[in-house]
C-alpha positions, 0 to 999 in steps of 0.5 A, spaced: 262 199 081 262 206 077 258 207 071 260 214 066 253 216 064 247 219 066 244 225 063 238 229 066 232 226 067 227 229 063 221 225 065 218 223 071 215 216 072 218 215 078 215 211 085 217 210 091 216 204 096 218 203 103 222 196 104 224 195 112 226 202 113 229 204 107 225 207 101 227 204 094 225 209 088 224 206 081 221 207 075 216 203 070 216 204 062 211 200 058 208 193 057 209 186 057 214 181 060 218 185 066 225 188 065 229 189 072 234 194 071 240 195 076 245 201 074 253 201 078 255 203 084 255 211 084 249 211 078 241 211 079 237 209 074 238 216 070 244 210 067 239 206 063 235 212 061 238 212 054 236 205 053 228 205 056 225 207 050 227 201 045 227 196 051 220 198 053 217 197 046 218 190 048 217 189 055 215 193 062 221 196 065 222 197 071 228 201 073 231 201 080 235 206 084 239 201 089 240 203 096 242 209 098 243 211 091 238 216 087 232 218 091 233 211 095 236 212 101 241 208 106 239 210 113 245 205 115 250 208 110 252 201 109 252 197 102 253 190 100 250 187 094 248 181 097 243 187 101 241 190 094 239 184 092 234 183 098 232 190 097 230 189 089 227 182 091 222 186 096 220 191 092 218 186 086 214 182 091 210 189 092 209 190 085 207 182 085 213 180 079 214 174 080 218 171 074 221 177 070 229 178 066 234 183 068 240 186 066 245 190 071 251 194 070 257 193 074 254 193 080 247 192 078 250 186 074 253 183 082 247 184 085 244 180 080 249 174 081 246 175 088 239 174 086 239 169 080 244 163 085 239 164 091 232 164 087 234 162 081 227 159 079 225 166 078 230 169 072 228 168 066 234 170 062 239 175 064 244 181 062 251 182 066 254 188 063 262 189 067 260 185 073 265 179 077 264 174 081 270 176 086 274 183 086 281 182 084 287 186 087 285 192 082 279 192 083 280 194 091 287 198 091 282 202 086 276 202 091 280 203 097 284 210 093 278 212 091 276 220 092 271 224 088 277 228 087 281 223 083 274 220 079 275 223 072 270 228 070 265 224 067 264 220 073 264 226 078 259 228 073 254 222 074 255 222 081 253 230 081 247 228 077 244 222 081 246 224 088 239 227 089 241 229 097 247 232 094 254 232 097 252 230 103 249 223 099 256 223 094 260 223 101 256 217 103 257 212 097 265 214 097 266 212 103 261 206 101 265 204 095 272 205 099 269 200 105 267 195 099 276 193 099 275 190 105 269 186 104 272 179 102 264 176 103 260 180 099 263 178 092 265 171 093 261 166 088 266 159 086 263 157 079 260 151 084 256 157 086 255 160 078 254 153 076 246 153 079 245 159 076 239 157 071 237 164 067 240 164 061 246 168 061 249 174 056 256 177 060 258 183 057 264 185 058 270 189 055 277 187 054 280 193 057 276 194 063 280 197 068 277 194 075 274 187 073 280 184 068 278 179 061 278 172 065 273 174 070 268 175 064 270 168 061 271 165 067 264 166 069 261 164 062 264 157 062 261 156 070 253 159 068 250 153 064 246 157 059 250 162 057 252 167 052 260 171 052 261 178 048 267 181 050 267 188 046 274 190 043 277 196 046 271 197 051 272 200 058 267 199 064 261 199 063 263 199 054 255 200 052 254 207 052 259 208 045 255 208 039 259 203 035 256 198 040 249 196 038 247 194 046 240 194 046 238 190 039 244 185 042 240 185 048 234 184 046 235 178 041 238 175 047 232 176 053 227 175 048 231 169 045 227 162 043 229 159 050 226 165 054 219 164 057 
């Protein structure tokens, strides 16, 4: 889903790789245990760059741009999170990242759900920021509506930023978002399903997310074995940009808690 944040990059450690035949773009900050960093839909990794310097003080960050989004492309116009997350595997095996932890926004945080139920030896500990298991009738009337036109302004301003084709590349996650109303396969996890997660999990989520409503969050805390449920009073979607909200030192505590390897 969408996410409101993504100031201008202002430093450049980016590569990118060819995966089958799309070229997925990431970036790495730092040393140590690695960080996946998956941003929402319409983002890129200009979403985390907020965060990158306290987290890579710890670990070495690497930051995705997902398919067809930044300076990824998407030759088939198509994306689902099962396909990022395929996307995201390759580039790790390219990189020889074997075990690692991760924290997703929306979107990021679906595609992790993805990775973490079907190789679930190689997460670590893991951050789900707004995502869900199932897109509840909201969440598609919105996706099936949705237009740049009516996105508020701060979502037109990070789609502008992290659009690095430009109108062409917007158009083409609006009609990638839109197509995601009718997919009923994609996000379709059971809590049988969550239940095999074997990460240690933190869900964050704010109780008044417009797309994903409070239950999802908790019903998907009470299906993951070992895992951890903050809800932030008031917060929207994707509520970790407010200065009130202490996410990194939170986040930190957690992935490098005493359980994590």
């Amino acid at each position: 889903m969408t996410t409101t944040y993504a100031p201008k990059q202002t430093t450049t450690r980016g590569h990118t790789v060819q995966i089958k035949n799309i070229e997925i773009y990431y970036e790495e900050y730092g040393v140590g245990k690695p960080l996946v960093l998956l941003h929402g839909f319409g983002g890129c990794t200009q979403n985390w760059h907020p965060f990158t310097a306290k987290l890579s003080e710890r670990h070495r960050l690497i930051v995705v741009d997902l398919r067809g989004h930044g300076y990824s492309t998407n030759p088939e116009n198509k994306f689902t999170h099962r396909e990022a997350a395929s996307d995201v595997f390759l580039l790790l095996e390219k990189l020889g990242v074997d075990h690692f932890s991760a924290m997703g926004m929306s979107s990021g945080g679906m595609a992790l759900l993805h990775m973490a139920t079907s190789q679930p030896e190689r997460i670590d500990s893991m951050v789900l920021i707004s995502a869900t298991s199932h897109f509840p009738d909201q969440a598609r009337a919105i996706m099936r509506r949705a237009s740049f036109e009516t996105m508020p302004q701060q979502v037109q301003e990070m789609y502008r930023e992290c659009a690095k084709r430009g109108d062409a590349q917007i158009r083409q996650l609006i009609t990638q978002f839109n197509a995601l109303h009718k997919n009923h396969d994609d996000m379709n996890f059971t809590a049988q399903t969550l239940s095999t997660i074997k990460a240690r999990t933190l869900v964050v989520h704010g109780d008044r997310d417009h797309f994903f409503p409070v239950e999802i969050p908790v019903d998907i805390y009470r299906s993951i074995p070992d895992s951890a449920l903050w809800i932030i009073p008031g917060g929207d979607h994707v509520p970790i940009y407010d200065s009130t909200v202490p996410f990194t030192s939170t986040a930190l505590r957690f992935l490098d808690g005493p359980d994590s390897k």
